[in-house]
Jmol script that loads the backbone (N, CA, C; Angstrom):
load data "model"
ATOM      1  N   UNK A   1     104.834  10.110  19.073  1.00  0.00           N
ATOM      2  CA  UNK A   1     103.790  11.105  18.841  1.00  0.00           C
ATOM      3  C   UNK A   1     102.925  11.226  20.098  1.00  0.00           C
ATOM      4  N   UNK A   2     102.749  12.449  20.471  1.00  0.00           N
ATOM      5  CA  UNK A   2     101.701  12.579  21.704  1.00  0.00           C
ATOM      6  C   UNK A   2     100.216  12.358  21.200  1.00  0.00           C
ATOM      7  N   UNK A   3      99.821  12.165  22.650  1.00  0.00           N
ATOM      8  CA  UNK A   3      98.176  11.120  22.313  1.00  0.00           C
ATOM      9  C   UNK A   3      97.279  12.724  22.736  1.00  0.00           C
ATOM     10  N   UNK A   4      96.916  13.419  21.851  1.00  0.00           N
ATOM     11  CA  UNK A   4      95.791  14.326  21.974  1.00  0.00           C
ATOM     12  C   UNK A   4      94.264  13.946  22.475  1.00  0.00           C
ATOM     13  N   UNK A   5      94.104  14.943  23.672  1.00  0.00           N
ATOM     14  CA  UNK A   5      92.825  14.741  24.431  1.00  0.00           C
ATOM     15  C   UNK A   5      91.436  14.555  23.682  1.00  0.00           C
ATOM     16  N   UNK A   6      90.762  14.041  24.188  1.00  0.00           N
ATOM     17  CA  UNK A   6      89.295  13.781  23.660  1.00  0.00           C
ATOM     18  C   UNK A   6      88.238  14.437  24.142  1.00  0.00           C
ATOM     19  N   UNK A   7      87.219  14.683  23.769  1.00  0.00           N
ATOM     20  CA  UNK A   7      86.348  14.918  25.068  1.00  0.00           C
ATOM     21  C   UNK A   7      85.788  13.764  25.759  1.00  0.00           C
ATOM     22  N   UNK A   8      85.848  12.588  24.765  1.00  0.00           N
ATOM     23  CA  UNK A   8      85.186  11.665  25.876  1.00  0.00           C
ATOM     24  C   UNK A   8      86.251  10.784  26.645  1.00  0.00           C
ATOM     25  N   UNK A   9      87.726  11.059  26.695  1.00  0.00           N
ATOM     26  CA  UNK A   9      88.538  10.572  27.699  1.00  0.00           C
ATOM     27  C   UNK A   9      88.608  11.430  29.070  1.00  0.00           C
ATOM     28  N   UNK A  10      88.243  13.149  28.352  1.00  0.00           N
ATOM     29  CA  UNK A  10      87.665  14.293  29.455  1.00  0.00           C
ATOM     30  C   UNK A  10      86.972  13.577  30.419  1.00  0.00           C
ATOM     31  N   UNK A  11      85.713  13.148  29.515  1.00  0.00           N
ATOM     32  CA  UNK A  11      84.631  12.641  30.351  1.00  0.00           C
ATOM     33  C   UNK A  11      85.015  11.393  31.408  1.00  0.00           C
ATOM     34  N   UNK A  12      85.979  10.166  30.567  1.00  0.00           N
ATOM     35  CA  UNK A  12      86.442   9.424  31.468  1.00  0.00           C
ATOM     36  C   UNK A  12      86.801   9.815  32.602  1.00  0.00           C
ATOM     37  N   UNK A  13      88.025  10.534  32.497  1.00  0.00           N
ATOM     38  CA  UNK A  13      88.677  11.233  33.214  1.00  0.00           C
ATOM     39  C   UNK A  13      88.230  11.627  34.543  1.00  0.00           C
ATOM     40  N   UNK A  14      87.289  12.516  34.089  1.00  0.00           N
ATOM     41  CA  UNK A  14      86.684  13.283  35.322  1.00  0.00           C
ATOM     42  C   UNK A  14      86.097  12.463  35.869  1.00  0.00           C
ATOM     43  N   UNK A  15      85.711  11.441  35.749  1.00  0.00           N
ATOM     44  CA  UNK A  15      84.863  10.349  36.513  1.00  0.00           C
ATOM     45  C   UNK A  15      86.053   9.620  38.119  1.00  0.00           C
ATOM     46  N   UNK A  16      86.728  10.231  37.956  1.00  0.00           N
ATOM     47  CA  UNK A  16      87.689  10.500  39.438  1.00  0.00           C
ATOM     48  C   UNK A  16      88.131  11.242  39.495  1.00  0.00           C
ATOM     49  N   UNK A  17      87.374  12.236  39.520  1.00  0.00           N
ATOM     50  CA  UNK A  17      87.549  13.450  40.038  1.00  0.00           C
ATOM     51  C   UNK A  17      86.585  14.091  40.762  1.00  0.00           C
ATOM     52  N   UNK A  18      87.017  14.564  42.098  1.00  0.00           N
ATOM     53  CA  UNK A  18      85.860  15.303  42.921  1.00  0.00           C
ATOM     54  C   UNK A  18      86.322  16.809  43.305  1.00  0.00           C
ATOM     55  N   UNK A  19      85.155  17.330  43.367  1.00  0.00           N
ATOM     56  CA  UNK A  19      85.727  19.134  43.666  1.00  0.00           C
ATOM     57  C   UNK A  19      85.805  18.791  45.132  1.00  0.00           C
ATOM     58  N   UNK A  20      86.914  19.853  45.822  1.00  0.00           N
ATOM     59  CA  UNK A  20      87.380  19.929  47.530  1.00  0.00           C
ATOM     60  C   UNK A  20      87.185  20.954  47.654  1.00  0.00           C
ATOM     61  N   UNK A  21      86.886  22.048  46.829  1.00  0.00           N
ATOM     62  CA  UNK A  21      86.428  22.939  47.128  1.00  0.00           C
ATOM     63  C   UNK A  21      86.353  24.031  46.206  1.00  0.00           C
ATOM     64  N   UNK A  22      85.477  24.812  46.235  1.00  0.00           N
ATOM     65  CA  UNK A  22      85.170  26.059  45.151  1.00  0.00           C
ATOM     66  C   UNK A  22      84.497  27.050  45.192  1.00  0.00           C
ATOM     67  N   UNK A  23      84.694  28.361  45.049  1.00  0.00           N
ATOM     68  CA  UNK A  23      84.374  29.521  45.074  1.00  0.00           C
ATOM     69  C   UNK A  23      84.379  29.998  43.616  1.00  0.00           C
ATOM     70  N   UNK A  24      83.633  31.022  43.672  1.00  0.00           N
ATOM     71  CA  UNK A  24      83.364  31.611  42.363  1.00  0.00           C
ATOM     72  C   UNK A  24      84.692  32.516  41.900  1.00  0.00           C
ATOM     73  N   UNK A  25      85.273  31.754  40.284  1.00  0.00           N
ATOM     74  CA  UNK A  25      86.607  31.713  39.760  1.00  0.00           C
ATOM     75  C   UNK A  25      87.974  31.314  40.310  1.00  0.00           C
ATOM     76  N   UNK A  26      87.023  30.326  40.909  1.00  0.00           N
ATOM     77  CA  UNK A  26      88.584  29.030  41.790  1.00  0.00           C
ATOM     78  C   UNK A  26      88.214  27.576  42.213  1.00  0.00           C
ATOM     79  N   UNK A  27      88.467  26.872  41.950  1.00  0.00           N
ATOM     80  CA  UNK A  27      88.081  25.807  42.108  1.00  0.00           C
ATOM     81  C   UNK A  27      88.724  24.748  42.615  1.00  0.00           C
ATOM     82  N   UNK A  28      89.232  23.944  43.629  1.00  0.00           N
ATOM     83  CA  UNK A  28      90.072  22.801  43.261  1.00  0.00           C
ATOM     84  C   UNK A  28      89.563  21.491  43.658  1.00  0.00           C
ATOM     85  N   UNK A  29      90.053  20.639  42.533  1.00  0.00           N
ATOM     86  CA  UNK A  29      89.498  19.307  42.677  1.00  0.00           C
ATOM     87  C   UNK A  29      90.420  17.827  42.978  1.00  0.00           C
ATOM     88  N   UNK A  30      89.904  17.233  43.800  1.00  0.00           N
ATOM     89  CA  UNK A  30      91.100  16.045  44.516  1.00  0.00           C
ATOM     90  C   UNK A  30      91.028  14.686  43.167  1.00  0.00           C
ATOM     91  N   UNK A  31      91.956  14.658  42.911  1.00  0.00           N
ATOM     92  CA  UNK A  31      92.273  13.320  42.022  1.00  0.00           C
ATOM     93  C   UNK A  31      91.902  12.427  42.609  1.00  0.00           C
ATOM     94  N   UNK A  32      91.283  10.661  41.864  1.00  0.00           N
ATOM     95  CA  UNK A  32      91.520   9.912  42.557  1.00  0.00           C
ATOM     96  C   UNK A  32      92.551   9.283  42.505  1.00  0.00           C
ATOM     97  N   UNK A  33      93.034   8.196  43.026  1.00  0.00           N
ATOM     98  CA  UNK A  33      93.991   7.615  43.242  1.00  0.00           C
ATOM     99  C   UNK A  33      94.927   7.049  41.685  1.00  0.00           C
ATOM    100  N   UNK A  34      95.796   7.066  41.510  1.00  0.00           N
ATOM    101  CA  UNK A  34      96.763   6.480  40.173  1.00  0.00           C
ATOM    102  C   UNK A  34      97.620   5.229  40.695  1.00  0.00           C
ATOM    103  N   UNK A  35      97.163   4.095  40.344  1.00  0.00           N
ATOM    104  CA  UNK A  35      98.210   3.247  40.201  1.00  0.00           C
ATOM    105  C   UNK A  35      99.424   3.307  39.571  1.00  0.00           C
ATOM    106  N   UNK A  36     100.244   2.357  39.804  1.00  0.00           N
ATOM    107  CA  UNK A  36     101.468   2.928  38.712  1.00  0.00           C
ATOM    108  C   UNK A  36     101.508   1.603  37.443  1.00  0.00           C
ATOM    109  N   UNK A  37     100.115   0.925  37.388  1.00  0.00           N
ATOM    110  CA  UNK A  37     100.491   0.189  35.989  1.00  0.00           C
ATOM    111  C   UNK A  37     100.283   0.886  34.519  1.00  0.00           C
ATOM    112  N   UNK A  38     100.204   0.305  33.455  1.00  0.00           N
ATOM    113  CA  UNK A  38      99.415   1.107  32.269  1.00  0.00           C
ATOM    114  C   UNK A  38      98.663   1.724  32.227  1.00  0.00           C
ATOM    115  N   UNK A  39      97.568   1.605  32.886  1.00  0.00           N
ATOM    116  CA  UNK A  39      96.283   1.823  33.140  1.00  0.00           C
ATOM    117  C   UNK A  39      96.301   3.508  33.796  1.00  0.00           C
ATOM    118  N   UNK A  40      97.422   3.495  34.698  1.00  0.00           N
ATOM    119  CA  UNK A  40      97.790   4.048  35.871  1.00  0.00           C
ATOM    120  C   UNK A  40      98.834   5.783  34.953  1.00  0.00           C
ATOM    121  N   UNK A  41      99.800   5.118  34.609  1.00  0.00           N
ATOM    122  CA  UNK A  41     100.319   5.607  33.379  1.00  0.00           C
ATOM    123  C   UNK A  41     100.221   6.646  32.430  1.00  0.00           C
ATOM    124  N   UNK A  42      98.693   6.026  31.739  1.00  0.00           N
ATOM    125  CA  UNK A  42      98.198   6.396  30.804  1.00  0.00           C
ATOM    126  C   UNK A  42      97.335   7.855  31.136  1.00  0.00           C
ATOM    127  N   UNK A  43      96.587   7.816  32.616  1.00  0.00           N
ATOM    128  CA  UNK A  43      95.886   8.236  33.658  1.00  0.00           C
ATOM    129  C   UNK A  43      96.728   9.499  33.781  1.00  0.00           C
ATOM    130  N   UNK A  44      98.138   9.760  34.430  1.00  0.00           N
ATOM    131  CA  UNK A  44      99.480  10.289  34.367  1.00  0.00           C
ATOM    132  C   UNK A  44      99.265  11.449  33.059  1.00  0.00           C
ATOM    133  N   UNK A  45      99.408  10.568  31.795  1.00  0.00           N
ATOM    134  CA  UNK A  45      99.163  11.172  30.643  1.00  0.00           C
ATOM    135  C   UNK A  45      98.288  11.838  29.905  1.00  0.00           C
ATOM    136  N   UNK A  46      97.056  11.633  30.589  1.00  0.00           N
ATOM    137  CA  UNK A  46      95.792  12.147  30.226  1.00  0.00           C
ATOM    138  C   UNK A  46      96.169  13.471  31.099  1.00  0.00           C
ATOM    139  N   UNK A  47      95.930  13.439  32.721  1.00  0.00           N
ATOM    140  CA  UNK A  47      96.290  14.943  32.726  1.00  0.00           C
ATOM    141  C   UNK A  47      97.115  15.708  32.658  1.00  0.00           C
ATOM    142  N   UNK A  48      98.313  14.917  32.325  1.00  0.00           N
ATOM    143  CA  UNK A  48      98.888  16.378  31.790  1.00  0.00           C
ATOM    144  C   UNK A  48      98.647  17.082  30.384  1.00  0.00           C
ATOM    145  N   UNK A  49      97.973  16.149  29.383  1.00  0.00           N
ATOM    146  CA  UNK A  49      97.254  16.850  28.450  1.00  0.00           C
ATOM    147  C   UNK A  49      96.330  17.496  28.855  1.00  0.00           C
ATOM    148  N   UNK A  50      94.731  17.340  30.139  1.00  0.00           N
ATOM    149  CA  UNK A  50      94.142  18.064  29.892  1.00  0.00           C
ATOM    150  C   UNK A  50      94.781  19.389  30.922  1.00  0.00           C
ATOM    151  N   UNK A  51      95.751  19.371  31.554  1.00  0.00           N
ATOM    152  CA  UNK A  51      95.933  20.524  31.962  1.00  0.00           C
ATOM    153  C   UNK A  51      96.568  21.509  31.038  1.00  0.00           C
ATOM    154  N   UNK A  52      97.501  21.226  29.817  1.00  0.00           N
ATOM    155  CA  UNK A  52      97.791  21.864  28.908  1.00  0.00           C
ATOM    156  C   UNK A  52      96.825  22.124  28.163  1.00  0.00           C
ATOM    157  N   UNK A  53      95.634  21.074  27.598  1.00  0.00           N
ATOM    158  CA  UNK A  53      94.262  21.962  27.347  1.00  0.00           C
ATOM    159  C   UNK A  53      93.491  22.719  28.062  1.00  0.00           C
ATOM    160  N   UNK A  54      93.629  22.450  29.082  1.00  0.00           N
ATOM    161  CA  UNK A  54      92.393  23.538  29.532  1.00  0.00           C
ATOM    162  C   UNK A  54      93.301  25.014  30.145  1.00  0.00           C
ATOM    163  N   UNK A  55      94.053  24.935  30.488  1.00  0.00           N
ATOM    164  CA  UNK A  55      94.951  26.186  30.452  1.00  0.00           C
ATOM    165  C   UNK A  55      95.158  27.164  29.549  1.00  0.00           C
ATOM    166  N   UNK A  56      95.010  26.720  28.355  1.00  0.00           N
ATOM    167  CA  UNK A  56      94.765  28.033  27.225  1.00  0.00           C
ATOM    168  C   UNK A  56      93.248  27.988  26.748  1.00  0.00           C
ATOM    169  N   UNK A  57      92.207  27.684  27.348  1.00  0.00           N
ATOM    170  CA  UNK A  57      90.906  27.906  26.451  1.00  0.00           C
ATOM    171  C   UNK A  57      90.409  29.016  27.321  1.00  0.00           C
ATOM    172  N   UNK A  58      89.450  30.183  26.728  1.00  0.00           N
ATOM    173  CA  UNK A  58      89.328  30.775  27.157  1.00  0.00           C
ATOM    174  C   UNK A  58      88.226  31.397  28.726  1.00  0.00           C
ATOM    175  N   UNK A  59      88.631  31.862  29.559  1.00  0.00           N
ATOM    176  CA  UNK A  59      87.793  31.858  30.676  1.00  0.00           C
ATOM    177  C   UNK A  59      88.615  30.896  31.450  1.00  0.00           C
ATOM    178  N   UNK A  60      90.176  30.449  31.401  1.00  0.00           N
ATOM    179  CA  UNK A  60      90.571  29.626  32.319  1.00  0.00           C
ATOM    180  C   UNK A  60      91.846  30.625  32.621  1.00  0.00           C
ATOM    181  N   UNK A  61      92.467  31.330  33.691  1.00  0.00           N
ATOM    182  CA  UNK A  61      93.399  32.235  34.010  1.00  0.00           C
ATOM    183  C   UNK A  61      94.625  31.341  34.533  1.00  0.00           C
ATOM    184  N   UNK A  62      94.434  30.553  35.117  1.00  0.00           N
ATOM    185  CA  UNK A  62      95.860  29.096  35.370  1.00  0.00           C
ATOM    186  C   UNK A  62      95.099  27.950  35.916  1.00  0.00           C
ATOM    187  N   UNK A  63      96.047  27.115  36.011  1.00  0.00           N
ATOM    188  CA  UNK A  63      96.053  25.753  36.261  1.00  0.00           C
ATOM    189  C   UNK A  63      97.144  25.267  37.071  1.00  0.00           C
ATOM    190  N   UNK A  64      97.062  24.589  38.386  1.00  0.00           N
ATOM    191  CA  UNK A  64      97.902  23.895  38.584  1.00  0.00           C
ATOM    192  C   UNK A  64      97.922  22.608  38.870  1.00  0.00           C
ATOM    193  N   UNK A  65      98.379  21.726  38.450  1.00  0.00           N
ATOM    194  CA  UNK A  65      98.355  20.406  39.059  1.00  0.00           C
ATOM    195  C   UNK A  65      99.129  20.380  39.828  1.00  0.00           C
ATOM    196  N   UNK A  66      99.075  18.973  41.004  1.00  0.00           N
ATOM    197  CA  UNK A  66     100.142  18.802  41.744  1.00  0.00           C
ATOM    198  C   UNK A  66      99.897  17.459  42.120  1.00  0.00           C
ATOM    199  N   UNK A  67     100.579  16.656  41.045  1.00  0.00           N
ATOM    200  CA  UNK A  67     100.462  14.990  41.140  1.00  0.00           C
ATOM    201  C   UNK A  67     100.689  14.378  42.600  1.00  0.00           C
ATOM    202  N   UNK A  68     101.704  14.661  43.232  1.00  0.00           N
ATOM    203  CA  UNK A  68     102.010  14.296  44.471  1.00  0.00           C
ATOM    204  C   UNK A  68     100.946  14.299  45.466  1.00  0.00           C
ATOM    205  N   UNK A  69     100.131  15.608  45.407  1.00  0.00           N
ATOM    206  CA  UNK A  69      98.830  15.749  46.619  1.00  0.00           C
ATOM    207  C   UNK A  69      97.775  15.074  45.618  1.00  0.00           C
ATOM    208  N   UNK A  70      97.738  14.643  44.615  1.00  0.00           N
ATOM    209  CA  UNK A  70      96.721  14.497  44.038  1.00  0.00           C
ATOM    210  C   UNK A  70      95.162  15.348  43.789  1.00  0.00           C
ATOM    211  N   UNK A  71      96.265  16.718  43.361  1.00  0.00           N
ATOM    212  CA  UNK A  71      95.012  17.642  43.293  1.00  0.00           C
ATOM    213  C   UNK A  71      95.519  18.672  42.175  1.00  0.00           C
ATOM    214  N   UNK A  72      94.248  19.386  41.655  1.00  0.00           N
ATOM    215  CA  UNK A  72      94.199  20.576  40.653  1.00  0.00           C
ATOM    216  C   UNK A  72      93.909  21.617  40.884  1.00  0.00           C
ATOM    217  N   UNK A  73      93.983  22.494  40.940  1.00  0.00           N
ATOM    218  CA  UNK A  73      93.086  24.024  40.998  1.00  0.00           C
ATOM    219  C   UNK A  73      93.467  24.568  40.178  1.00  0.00           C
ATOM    220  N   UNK A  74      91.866  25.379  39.566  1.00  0.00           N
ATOM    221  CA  UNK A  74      91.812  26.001  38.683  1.00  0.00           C
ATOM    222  C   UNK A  74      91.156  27.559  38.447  1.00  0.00           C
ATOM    223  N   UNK A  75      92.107  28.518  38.317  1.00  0.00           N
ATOM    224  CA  UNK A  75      91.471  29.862  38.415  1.00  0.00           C
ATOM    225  C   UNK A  75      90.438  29.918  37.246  1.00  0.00           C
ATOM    226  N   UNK A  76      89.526  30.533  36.963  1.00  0.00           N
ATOM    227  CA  UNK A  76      88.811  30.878  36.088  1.00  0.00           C
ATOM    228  C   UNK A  76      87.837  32.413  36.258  1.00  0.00           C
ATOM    229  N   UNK A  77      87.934  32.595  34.834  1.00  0.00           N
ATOM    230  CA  UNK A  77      86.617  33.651  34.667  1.00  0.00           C
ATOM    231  C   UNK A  77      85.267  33.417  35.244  1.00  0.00           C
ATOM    232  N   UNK A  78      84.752  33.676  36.215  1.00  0.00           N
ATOM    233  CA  UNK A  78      83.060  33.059  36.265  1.00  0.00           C
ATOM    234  C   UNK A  78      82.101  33.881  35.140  1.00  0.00           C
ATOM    235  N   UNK A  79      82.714  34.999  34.621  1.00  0.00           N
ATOM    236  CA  UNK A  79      82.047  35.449  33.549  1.00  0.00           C
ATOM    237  C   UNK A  79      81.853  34.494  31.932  1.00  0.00           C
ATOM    238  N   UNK A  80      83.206  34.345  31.943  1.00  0.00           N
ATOM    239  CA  UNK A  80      83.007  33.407  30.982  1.00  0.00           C
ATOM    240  C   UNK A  80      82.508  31.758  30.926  1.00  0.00           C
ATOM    241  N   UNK A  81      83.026  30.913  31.974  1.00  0.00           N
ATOM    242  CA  UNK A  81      82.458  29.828  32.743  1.00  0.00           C
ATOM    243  C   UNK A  81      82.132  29.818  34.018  1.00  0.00           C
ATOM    244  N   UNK A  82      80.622  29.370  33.484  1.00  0.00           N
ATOM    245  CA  UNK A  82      79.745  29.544  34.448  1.00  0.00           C
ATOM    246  C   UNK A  82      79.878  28.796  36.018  1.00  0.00           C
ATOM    247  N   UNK A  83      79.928  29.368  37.276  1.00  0.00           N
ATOM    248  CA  UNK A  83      80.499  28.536  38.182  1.00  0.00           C
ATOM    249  C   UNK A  83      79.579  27.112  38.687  1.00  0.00           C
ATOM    250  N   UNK A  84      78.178  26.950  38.261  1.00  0.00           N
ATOM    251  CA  UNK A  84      78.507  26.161  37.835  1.00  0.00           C
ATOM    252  C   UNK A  84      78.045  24.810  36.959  1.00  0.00           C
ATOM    253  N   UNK A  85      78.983  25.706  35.948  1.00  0.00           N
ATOM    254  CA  UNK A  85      79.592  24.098  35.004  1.00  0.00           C
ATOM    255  C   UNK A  85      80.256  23.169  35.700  1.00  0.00           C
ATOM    256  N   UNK A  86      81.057  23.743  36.147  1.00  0.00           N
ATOM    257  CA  UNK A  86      81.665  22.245  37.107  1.00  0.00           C
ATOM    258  C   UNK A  86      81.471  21.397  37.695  1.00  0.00           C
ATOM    259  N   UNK A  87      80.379  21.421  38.945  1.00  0.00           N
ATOM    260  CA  UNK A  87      79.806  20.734  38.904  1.00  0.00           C
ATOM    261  C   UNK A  87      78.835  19.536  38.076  1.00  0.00           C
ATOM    262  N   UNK A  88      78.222  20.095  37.285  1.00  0.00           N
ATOM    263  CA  UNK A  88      77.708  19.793  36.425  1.00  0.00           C
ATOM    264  C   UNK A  88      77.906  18.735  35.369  1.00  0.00           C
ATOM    265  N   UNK A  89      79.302  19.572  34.935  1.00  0.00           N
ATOM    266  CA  UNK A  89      80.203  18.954  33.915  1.00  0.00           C
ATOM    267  C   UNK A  89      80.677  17.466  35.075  1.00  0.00           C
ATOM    268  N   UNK A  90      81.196  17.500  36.718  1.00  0.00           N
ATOM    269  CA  UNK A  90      81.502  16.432  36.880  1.00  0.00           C
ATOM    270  C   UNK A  90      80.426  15.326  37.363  1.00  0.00           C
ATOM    271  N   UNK A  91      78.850  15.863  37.547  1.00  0.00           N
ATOM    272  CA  UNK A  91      77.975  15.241  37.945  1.00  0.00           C
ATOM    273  C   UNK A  91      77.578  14.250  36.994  1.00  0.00           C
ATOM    274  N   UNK A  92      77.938  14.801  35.568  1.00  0.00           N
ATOM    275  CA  UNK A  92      77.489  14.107  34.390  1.00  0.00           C
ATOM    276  C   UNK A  92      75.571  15.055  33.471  1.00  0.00           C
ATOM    277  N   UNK A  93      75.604  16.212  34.433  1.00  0.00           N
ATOM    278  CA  UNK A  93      74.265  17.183  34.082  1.00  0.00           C
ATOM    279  C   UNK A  93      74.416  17.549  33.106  1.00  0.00           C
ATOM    280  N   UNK A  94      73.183  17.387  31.924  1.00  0.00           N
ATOM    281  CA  UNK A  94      72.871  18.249  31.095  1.00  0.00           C
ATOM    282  C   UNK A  94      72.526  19.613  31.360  1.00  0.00           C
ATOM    283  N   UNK A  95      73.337  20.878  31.418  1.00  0.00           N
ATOM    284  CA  UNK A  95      72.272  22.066  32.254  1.00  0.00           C
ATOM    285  C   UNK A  95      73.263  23.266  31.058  1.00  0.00           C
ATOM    286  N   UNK A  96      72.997  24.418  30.659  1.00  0.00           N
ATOM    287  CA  UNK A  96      73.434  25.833  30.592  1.00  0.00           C
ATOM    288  C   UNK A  96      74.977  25.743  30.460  1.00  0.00           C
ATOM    289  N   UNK A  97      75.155  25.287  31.863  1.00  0.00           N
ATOM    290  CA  UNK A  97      76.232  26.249  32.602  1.00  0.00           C
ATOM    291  C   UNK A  97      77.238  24.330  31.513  1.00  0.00           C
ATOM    292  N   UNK A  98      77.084  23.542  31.996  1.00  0.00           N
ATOM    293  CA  UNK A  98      77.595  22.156  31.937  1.00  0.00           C
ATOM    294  C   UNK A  98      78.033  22.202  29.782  1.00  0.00           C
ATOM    295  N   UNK A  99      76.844  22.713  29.213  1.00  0.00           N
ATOM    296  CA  UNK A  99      76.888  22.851  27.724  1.00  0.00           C
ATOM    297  C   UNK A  99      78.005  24.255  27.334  1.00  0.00           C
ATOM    298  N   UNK A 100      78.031  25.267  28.170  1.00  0.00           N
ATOM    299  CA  UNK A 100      79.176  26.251  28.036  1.00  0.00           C
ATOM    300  C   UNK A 100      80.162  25.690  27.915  1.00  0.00           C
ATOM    301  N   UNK A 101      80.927  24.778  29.120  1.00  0.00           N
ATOM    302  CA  UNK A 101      82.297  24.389  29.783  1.00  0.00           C
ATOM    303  C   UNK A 101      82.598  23.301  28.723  1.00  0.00           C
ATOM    304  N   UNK A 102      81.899  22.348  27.914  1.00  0.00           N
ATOM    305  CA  UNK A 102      81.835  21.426  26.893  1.00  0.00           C
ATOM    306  C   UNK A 102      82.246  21.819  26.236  1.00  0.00           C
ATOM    307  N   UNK A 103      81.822  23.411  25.443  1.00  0.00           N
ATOM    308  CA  UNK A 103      81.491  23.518  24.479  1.00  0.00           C
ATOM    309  C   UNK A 103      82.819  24.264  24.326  1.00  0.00           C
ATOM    310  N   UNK A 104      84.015  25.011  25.020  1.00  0.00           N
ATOM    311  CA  UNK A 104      84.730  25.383  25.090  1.00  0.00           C
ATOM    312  C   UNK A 104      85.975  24.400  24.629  1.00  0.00           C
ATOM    313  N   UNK A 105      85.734  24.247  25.640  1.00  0.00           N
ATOM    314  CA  UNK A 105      86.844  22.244  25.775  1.00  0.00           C
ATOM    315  C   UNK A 105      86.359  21.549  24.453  1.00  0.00           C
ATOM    316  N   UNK A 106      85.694  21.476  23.894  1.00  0.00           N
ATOM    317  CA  UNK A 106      84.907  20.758  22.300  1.00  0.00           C
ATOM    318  C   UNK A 106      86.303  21.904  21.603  1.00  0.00           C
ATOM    319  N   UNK A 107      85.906  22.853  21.403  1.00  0.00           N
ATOM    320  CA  UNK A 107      86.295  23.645  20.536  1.00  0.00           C
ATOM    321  C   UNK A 107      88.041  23.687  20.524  1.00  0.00           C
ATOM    322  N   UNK A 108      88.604  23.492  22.083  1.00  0.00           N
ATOM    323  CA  UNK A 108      90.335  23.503  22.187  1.00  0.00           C
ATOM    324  C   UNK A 108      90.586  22.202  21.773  1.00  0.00           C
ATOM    325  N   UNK A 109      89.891  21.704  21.931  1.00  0.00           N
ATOM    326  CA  UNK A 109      90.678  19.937  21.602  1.00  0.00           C
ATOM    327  C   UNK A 109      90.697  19.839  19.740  1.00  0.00           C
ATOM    328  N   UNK A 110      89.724  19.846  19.145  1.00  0.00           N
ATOM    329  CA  UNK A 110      89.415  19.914  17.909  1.00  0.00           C
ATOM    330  C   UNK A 110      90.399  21.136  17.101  1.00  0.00           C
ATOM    331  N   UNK A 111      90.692  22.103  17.763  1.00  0.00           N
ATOM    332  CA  UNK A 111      91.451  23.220  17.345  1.00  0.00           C
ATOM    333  C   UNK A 111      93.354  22.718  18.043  1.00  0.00           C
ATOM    334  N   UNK A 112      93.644  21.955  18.671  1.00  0.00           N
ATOM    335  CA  UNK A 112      94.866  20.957  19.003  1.00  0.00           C
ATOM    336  C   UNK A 112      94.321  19.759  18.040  1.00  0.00           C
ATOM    337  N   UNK A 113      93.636  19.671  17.308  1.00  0.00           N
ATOM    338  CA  UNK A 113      93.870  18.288  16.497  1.00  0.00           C
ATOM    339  C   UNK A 113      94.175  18.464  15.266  1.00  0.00           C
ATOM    340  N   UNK A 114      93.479  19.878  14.876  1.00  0.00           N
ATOM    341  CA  UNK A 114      93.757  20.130  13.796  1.00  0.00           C
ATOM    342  C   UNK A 114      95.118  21.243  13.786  1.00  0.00           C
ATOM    343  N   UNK A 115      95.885  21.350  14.554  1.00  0.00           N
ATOM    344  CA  UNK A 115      96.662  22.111  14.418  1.00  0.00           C
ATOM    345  C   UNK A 115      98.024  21.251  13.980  1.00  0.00           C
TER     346      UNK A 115
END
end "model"
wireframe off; spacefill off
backbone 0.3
color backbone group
């Protein structure tokens, strides 16, 4: 059985993760490093769930990962998410823009759990 995303493994998650760069409705952010134990693994497994979540919620236009460079970019609506939530969302800020991008990602994960 696949292990469905959380928001607070999101939150783990992003806690190695830094933006390399971003413009308004593009973003990409450098992974940190993955070991290859469990730990490492599991890490592996988390994003490729959240890239299959966050790829269909709305205000996100694609996603790509690319495990090898250890990086993501992500097109988005800036109409719909705010540019920036992202920051925000990875600073750990309570702000507007940070409660939008949550609140989206709240709503796809819970709507993949119950599906």
């Amino acid at each position: 059985m696949t292990r469905l995303p959380t928001l607070e493994v999101f939150r783990r998650f992003t806690g190695s993760v830094q933006i390399a760069h971003h413009i308004a409705g593009r973003i990409r952010f450098k992974l940190g490093a993955i070991e290859l134990d469990q730990a490492g693994r599991e890490a592996l497994a988390d994003a490729k769930q959240f890239q299959h979540a966050l790829d269909s919620i709305p205000g996100v236009k694609s996603i790509r990962l690319n495990l090898l460079a250890r990086s993501c970019t992500v097109e988005y609506d800036p109409a719909v998410i705010p540019q920036q939530a992202w920051p925000d969302v990875l600073g750990g800020i309570d702000s507007p823009a940070s409660a939008k991008l949550l609140g989206i990602l709240r709503d796809k994960l819970e709507g993949m759990r119950d599906a």
